[in-house]
N, C-alpha and C positions, 0 to 999 in steps of 0.2 A: 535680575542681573547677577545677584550672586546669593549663595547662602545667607539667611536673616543674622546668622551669629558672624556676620567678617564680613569689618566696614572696612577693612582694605582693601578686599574683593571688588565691593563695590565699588569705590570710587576708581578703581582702575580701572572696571567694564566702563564707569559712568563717564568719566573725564573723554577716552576716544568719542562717545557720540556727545558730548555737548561740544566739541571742538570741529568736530564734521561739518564741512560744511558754514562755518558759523562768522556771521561777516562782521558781527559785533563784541561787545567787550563782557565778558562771565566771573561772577566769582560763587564758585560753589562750594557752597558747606555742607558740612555733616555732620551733625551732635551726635554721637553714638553712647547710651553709658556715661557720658559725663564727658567723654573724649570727643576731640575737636581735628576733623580732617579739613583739610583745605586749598583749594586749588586757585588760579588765577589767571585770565586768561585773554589776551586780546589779539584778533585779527588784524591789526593794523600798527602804528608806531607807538601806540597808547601803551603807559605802566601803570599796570591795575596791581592793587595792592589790600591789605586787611582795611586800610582808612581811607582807598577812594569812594569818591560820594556816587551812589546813584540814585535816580528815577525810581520810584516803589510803586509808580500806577496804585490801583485798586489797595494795594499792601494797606494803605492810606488810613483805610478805614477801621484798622485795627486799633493803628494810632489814637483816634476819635472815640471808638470805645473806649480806649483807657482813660481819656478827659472825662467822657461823662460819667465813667462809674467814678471819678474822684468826687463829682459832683454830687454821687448821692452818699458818696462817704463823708462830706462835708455838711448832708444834711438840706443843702440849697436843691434837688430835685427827688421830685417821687417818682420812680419807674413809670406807673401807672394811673399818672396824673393825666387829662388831656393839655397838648401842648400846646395846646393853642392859649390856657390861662398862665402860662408865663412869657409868650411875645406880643411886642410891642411893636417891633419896627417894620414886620410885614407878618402878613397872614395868609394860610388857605386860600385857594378860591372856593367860591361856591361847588360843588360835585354834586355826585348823584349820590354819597352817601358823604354824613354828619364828619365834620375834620374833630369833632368831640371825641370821637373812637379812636384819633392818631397820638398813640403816647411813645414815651420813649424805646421805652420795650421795645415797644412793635416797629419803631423806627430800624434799630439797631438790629434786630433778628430777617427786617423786609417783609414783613407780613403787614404794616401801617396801612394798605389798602393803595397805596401813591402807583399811578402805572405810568411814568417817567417812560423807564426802561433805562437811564442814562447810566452809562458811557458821556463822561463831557468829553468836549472836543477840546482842541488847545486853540494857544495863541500865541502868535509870532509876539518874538521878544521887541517888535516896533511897534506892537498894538497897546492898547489903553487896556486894562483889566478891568471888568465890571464893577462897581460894588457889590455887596454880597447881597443885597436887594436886589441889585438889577438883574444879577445873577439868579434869583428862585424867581424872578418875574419872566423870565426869556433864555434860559440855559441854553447854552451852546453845546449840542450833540455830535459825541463822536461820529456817528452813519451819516452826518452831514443833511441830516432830518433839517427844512427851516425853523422846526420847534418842537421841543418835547416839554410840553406844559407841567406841571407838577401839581396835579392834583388828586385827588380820592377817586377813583374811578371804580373801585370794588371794595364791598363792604370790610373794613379794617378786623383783621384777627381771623379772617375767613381761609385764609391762602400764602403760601409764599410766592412774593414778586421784586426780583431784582429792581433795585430803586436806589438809584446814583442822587435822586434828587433828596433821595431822604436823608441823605448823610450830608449834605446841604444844611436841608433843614438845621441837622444835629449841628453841626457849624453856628447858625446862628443862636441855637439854644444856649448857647455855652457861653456865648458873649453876652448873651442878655443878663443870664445867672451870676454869670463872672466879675462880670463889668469890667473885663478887658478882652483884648486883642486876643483872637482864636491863638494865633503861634506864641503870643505872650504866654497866654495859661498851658495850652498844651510845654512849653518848655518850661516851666516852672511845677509844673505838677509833676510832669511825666519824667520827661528828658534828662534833667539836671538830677533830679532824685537818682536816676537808675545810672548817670553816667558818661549818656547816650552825647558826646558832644562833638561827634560830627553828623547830629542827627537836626532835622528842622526843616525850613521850606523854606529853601537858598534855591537864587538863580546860578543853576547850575555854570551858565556862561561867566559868570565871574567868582564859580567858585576853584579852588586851586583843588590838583589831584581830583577832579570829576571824569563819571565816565562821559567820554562820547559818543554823541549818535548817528548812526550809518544806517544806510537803504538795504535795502534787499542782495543792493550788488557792491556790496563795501564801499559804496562811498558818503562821504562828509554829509549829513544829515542835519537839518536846520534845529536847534536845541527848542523846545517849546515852553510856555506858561499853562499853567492851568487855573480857571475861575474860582477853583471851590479846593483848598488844602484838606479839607477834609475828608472829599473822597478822593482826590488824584494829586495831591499837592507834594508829599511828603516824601522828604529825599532822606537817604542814609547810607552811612557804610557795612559790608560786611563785620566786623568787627564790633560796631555798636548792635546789628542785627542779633546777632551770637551774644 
């Protein structure tokens, strides 16, 4: 788009094509050097701003990594322990290979062996939310799959495979370790150290200055819940992002 040395460049080519065409709400940044470009943008009657909240989808997962490496900073997990000898409230199923080979490591990198493939799905803001049990026992898949079970289906450390259910998993590791609430610790380890305080796993429908969600052809879009904050849960602002 423009010369590597001119982030102004850049964000002038950049800002026309993310605004082309674009029937929902953008805020785009750009750390250059230390320097902070910043744009903001919405297709519709919405004010987006440095401290409106949004939707981080998959982003999520970054998040959960910073929890669990607190975790071994703290001492409470071995990378390379199997994790199956620290849960208690559900386990593996039986697979074709040993859930002894699934460690953290291997959770958090997607090599764990787990062929999920998930992508969760959401959930209207009138439905019930799984527990986080019932959730690794029957996850709700984005493709609208009746099921995508969460088991070992290829030998762990052998391969990389996207695995939404493994960051599930990691979800419950954290709570067992913790012996609190997943958004608890994540906001008290992570969040509140770095700052981050329009950052969490807020319903968006009652959060104030949130982006909203629009279809394909700008209009009004149902706001959604997701099962598992730790791979798709996790809302923030530009601002806290930066």
């Amino acid at each position: 788009l423009a010369p590597s040395d001119d982030p102004r460049a850049f964000m002038q080519a950049a800002v026309p094509m993310v605004t082309a065409g674009n029937r929902a709400n953008t805020a785009l940044i750009l750390i250059e050097r230390g320097a902070i470009g910043a744009e903001y943008y919405s297709a519709n009657a919405d004010s987006i701003d440095r401290n409106t909240v949004f939707a981080t989808a998959s982003l999520s997962k970054w998040i959960t990594a910073h929890a669990v490496m607190k975790l071994v900073e703290q001492g409470k997990l071995d990378l390379d322990r199997p994790v199956e000898s620290y849960l208690t409230r559900w386990h593996l199923p039986a697979g074709s290979f040993s859930s002894r080979d699934v460690t953290a490591r291997r959770l958090l990198s997607h090599t764990a062996g787990l062929t999920d493939g998930l992508g969760f799905g959401d959930y209207r803001l009138d439905e019930a939310l799984p527990t986080l049990e019932e959730a690794l026992a029957a996850p709700r898949a984005s493709t609208g799959r009746p099921s995508a079970p969460i088991t070992v289906g290829i030998e762990p450390g052998t391969q990389f495979r996207y695995s939404g259910g493994g960051y599930l998993l990691l979800e419950l590791l954290v709570e067992e370790l913790s012996g609190e609430q997943f958004e608890t610790f994540v906001n008290s380890e992570v969040l509140q150290p770095l700052g981050m305080v329009r950052s969490g796993y807020a319903d968006l429908s009652a959060t104030t200055n949130s982006a909203k969600s629009y279809d394909a052809d700008g209009r009004p879009a149902p706001i959604s819940r997701y099962a598992s904050r730790a791979a798709t849960g996790f809302t923030t602002s530009a601002s806290d992002m930066v």
